[in-house]
C-alpha positions in Angstrom: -39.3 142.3 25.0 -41.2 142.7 28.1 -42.6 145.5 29.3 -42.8 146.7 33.2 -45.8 148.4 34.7 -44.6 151.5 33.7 -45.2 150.7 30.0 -41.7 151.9 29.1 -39.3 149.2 27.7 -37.0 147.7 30.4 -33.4 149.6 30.1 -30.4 147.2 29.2 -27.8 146.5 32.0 -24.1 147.0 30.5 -20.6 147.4 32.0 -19.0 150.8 31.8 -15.8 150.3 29.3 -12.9 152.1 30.5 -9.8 153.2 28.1 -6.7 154.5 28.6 -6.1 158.1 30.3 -4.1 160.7 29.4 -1.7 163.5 31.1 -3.3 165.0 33.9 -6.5 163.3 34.2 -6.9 162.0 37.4 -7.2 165.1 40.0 -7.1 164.0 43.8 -7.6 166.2 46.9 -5.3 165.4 49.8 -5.7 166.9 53.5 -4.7 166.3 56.7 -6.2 163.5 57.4 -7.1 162.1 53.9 -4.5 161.1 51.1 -4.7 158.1 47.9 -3.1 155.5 46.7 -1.7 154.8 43.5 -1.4 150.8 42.9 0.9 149.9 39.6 -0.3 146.6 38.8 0.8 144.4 35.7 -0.7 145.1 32.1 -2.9 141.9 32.3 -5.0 143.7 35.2 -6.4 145.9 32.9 -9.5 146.5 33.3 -10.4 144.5 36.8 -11.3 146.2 39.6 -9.6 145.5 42.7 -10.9 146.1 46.5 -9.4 147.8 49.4 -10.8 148.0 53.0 -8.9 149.6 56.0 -6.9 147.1 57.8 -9.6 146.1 60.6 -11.8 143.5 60.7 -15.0 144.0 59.0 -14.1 147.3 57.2 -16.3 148.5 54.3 -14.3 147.9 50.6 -14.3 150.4 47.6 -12.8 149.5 45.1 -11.2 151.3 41.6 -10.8 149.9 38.2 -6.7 148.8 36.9 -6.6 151.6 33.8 -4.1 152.5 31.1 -2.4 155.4 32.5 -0.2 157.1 29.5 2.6 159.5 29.7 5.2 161.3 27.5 7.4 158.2 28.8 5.3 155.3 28.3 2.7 153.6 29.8 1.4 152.4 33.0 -1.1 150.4 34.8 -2.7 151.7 38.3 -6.0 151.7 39.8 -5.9 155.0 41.5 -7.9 155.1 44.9 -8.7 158.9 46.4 -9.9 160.9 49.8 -8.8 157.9 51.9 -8.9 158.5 55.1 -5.3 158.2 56.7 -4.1 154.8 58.0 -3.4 151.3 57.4 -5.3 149.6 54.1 -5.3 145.9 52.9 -5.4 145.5 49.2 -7.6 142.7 48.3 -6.0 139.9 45.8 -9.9 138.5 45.7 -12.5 138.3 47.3 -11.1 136.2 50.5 -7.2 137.1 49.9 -5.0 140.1 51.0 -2.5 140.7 48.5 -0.3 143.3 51.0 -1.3 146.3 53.3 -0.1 149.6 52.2 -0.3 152.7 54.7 -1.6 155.7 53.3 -0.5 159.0 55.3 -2.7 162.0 55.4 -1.9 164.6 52.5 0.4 162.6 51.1 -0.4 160.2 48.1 0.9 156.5 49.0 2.5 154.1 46.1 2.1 150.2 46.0 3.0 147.3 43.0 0.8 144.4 42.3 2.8 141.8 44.2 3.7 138.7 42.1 1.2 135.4 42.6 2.8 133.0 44.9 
């Protein structure tokens, strides 16, 4: 192993692993101008993080990792996106594709599926 200048060994990069959440996990602060999103996306999604930009050209993305969500009736997937600002978002299939537009409305918190490939 090489060392840098600072004589300390070079930290290994890794990928955060993220499990399943429980009841009550995620909080999210809604106002009058900012609400979230909730995208449900299939089970196979787990674990891939999915981009979002408001719907304007050149808009910055964020983006929020597809978890397990669990509940006293089952199980979900959903990446969960907070303090949006209010408005019109495109939800990003990849990197050059829109996979639908969902409108997220100030204090309220907006709910989208995964749309089927095709």
């Amino acid at each position: 192993m090489t060392k840098p200048a600072s004589g300390r060994p070079a930290a290994a990069a890794t990928e955060p692993s993220y499990g399943a959440t429980g009841p009550g996990t995620v909080l999210l602060e809604l106002g009058a101008q900012t609400g979230a999103l909730i995208l449900y996306t299939p089970a196979g999604l787990a674990g891939r993080e999915i981009e979002i930009s408001q719907d304007r050209p050149g808009a910055r993305r964020t983006h929020a990792c597809v978890r397990e969500r669990r509940a006293a009736s089952g199980s979900r997937y959903a990446a969960v996106y907070a303090d949006l600002a209010a408005g019109d978002y495109t939800v990003w299939r990849d990197h050059a594709t829109p996979a639908l537009t969902v409108t997220v409305t100030g204090g309220q918190i907006a709910q989208a599926g995964w749309p089927a490939a095709g």
